[in-house]
N, C-alpha and C positions, 0 to 999 in steps of 0.2 A: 410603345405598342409592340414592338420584335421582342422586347423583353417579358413583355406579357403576357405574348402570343408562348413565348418559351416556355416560361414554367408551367401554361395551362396545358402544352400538350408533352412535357413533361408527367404532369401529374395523371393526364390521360391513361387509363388500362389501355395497352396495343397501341400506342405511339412513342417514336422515339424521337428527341429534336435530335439531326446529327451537326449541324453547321448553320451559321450568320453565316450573313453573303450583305455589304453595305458597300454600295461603288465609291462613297465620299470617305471611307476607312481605310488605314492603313491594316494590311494582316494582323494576325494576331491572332488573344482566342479572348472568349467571353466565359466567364463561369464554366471553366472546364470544356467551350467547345470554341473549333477553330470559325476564324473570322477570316472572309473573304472577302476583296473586292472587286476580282472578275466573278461575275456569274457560272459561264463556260468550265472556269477550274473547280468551281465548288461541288459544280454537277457533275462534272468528270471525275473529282475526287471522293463523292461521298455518296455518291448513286440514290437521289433521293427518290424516294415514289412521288412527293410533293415537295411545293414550295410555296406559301404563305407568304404574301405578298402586301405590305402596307407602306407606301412608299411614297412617291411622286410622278406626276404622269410626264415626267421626259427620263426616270428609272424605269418603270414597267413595261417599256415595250423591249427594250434591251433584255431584261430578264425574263419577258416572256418567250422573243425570241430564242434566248441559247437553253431554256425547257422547254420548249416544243421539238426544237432539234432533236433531244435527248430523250425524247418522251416521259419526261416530267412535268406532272400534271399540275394547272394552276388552280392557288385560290386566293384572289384579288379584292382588297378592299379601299384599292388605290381610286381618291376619285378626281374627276377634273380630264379624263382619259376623253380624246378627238375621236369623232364618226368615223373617221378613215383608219383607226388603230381596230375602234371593235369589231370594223368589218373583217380587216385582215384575222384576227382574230378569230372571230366566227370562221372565215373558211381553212385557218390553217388547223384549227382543232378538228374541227371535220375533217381532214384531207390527212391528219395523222390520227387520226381517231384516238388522240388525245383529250381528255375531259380539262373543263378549265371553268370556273365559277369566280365571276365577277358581280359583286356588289355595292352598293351606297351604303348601306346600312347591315351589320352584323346583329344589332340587338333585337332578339324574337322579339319585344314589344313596336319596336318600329316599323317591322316587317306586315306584323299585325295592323298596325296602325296605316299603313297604305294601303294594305288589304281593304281597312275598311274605308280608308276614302274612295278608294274608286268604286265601292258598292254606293256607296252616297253620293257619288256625281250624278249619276244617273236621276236624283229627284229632288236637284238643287239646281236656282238658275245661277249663283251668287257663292263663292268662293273666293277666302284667300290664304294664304300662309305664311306663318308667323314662327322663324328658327332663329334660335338662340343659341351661342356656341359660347368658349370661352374668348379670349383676348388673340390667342396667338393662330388663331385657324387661318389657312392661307386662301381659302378659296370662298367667296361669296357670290350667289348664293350657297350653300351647304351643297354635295350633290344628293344628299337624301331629300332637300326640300325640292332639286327639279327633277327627280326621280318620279318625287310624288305627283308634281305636278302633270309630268308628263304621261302617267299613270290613269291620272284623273280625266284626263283631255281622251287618251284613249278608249278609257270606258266608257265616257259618255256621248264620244263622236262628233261630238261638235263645241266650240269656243262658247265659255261663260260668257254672262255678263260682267262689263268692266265699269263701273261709274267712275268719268271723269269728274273731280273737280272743277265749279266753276274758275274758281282761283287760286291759285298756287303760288303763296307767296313763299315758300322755300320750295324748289325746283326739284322731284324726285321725293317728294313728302308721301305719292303714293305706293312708292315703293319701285320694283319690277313689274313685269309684265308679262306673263307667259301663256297666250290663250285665251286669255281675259282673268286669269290668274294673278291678285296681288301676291308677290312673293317680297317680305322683309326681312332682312338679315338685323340681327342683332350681336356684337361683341364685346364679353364684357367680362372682367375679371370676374372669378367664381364661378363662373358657368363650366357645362363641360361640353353636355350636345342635350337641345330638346327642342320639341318641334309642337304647334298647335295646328290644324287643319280647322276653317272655320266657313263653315257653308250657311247661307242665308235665305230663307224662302217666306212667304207669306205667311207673317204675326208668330215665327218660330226663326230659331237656332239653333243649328249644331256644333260642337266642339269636339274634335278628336284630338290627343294629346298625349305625347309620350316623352317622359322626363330620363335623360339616362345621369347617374349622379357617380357613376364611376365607369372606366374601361373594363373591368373585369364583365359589365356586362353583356362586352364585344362577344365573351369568351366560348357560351353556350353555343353561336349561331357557327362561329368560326371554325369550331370540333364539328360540330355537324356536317357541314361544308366540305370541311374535311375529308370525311369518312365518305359522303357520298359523291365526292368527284373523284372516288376510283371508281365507281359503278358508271359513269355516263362516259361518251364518247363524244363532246360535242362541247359549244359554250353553251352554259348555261348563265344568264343575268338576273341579277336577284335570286333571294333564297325561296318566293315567292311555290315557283315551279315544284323545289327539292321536299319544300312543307305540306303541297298537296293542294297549295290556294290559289293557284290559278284553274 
C-alpha cells in the first residue's frame, strides 16, 4: 500500500511524495526517496504538509503523535485503532487545529455503499454482513464491515432484529454480533476486499454490495482525502462528511 499510495500521488498534478517513514525499517531510501524509521526525524527533515498513513494501530498513534507536534496533517487508513486513541485524536487536532482524516475504507464505492446502508436501516427490521478479504488480512471483522455496521445502528437508533438458532451444532455458525447485526468474516486466497450488506423485511430483500478487485482502487478516495485535509481543522472519520453524504 505505501508503495501505491507513492506513485498515485506521484502521478498527482500539485503533489510531491517527499519520504517513507516505516518504524520496522532500517533507513535507507526507496525509488529515489529516503526511508525513515523515526517518525519525528522524517518530519523534521522533510517538512511535510501531510502524511498518508496505512499501517498498524500500535504504529499510528506514534506517528500521529510526532505530526500533530509538527503540524502535519494526517490521513489514516489504519484500521483496528482503540476508542481512547480517536478520542485523543479528536481533541489533539482540535486543540492544534490540525486537520486529520481517518478512515475504514478509501474506495468511493464502499463509502457509497455505507452510505446507502444506513439509508436502508432505517426500513428494515433484519440485517447482516457478509465481508470477504483475502488470506493474509490481520484483523476480523474487516473495520469497514464494523464501520458499517456501526453506521447502520446509528441511523436507525435502535438494535436490529437478531434470530437465534434453535441449535447450533458448530458454535459461532451465526457469525458476530453487533446490535443484532450478523457480521461474517471470510478469508481466502484470491480475494482482496468486498463486502455484501443484506437487510431483510416482509416477502423482500435487499442486497448492497461492493466488490474491490485491486488496491489501486484505494487510490481516488486517498488523493481526495488528501487535498481536503489541508482545508479542515479537525478530525474528521470517514470520507462520508468530505463527499457531502452525511
Amino acid at each position: 500500500m505505501g508503495r501505491q499510495v507513492a506513485a498515485a500521488v506521484h502521478a498527482e498534478p500539485g503533489m510531491t511524495p517527499v519520504a517513507y517513514v516505516d518504524g520496522l525499517a532500517a533507513p535507507g531510501a526507496i525509488e529515489g526517496l529516503p526511508l525513515f524509521n523515526d517518525a519525528g526525524a522524517c518530519f523534521d527533515e522533510t517538512k511535510p504538509d501531510a502524511v498518508i498513513d496505512f499501517s498498524n494501530a500500535d504504529w499510528t498513534p506514534r506517528l500521529a503523535e510526532a505530526a500533530l507536534q509538527r503540524g502535519v496533517r494526517l490521513v489514516v487508513g489504519t484500521t483496528g485503532l482503540t476508542a481512547e486513541f480517536m478520542g485523543w485524536l479528536e481533541r489533539e487536532s482540535s486543540a492544534r487545529r490540525t486537520g486529520a482524516v481517518v478512515a475504514a475504507n478509501f474506495a468511493i464505492g464502499a463509502v457509497l455503499m455505507m452510505a446507502f446502508a444506513r439509508q436502508a436501516s432505517r426500513f428494515f427490521d433484519f440485517a447482516e454482513i457478509i465481508e470477504l478479504h483475502h488470506d493474509q488480512k490481520v484483523d476480523s471483522p474487516s473495520g469497514t464491515a464494523k464501520t458499517t455496521a456501526e453506521g447502520m445502528l446509528a441511523a436507525r437508533g435502535r438494535p436490529f432484529t437478531h434470530p437465534e438458532s434453535e441449535k447450533e451444532p458448530l458454535p459461532g455458525a451465526r457469525g458476530a454480533e453487533l446490535g443484532g447485526i450478523a457480521i461474517h468474516s471470510v478469508r481466502l486466497q484470491g480475494l482482496v476486499a468486498h463486502q455484501e450488506v443484506l437487510f431483510g423485511g416482509l416477502g423482500q430483500t435487499l442486497s448492497i454490495r461492493h466488490d474491490t478487485t485491486g488496491r489501486d482502487s484505494f487510490m481516488p478516495g486517498v488523493l481526495a482525502a488528501t487535498r481536503e485535509v489541508m482545508r479542515v481543522e479537525k478530525l474528521v472519520v470517514g470520507l462520508e462528511e468530505l463527499f457531502g453524504l452525511e
